[in-house]
PLY file of the C-alpha trace (Angstrom):
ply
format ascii 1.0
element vertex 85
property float x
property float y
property float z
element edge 84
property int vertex1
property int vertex2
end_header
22.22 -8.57 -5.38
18.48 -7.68 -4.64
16.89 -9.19 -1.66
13.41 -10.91 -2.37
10.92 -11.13 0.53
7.84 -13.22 0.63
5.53 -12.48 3.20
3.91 -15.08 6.05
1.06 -15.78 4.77
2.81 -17.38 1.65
5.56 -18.76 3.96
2.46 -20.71 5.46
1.87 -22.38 2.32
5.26 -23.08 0.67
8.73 -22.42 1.92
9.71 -19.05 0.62
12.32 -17.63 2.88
14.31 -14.09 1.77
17.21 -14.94 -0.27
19.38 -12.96 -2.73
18.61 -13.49 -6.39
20.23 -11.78 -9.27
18.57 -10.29 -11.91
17.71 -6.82 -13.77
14.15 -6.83 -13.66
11.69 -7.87 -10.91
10.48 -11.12 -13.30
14.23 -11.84 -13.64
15.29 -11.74 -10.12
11.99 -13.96 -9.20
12.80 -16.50 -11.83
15.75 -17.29 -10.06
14.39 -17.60 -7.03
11.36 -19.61 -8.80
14.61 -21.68 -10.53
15.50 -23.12 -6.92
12.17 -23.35 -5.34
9.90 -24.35 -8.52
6.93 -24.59 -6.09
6.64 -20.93 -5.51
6.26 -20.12 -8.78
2.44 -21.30 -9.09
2.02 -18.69 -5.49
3.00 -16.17 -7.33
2.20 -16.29 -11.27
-0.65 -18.02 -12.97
-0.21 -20.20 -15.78
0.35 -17.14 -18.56
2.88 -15.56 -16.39
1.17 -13.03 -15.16
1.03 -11.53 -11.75
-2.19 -13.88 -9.88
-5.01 -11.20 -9.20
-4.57 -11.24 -5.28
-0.52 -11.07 -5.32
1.44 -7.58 -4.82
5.21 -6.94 -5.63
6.92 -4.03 -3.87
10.16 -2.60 -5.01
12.13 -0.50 -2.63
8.57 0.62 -1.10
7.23 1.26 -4.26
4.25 -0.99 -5.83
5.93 -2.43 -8.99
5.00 -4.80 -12.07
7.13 -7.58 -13.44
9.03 -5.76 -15.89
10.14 -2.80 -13.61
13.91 -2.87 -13.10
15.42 -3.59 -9.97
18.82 -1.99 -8.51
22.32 -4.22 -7.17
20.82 -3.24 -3.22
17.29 -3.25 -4.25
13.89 -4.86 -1.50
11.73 -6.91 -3.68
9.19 -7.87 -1.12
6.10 -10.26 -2.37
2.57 -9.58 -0.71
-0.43 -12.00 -1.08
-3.41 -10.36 -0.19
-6.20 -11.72 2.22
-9.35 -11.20 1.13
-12.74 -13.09 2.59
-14.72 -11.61 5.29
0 1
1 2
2 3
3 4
4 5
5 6
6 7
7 8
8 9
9 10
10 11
11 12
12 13
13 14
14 15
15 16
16 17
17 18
18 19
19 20
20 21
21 22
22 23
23 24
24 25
25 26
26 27
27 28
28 29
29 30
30 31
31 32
32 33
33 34
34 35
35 36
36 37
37 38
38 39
39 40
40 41
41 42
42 43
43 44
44 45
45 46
46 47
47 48
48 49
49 50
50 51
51 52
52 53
53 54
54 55
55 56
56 57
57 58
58 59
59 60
60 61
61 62
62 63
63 64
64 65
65 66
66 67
67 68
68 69
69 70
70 71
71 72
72 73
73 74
74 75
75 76
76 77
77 78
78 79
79 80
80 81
81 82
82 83
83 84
């Protein structure tokens, strides 16, 4: 099952620890994660379900949209960026 990560700077907003989720593609996987922690969900995707301009989604290393398909062992990992000066 593919291993979602959400980095600490989101952990210091909502509790988002790694968990396995199933799923095919990187929206599916997150929607089950999203499914048993609905208050991650508005984190990650605005209200159209789109990506939120500041948030990142890695795959395996790799940069990677929603609809990019994930393997059984794959690293989702879920980066907010910082921005401000």
């Amino acid at each position: 099952m593919p291993r979602v990560v959400f980095t600490s700077n989101l952990q210091r907003h909502v509790s988002c620890p790694a968990r396995d989720a199933a799923g095919e593609t990187v929206l599916a996987v997150l929607q089950e994660v999203f499914d048993q922690e609905p208050q991650i969900r508005g984190y990650v995707l605005d209200e159209q379900g789109e990506l939120r301009k500041h948030v990142f989604i890695f795959v395996d290393g790799q940069r990677a949209r929603l609809n990019n398909p994930v393997g059984e062992k794959s690293e989702i990992y879920v980066l907010q960026a910082l921005t401000g000066g």
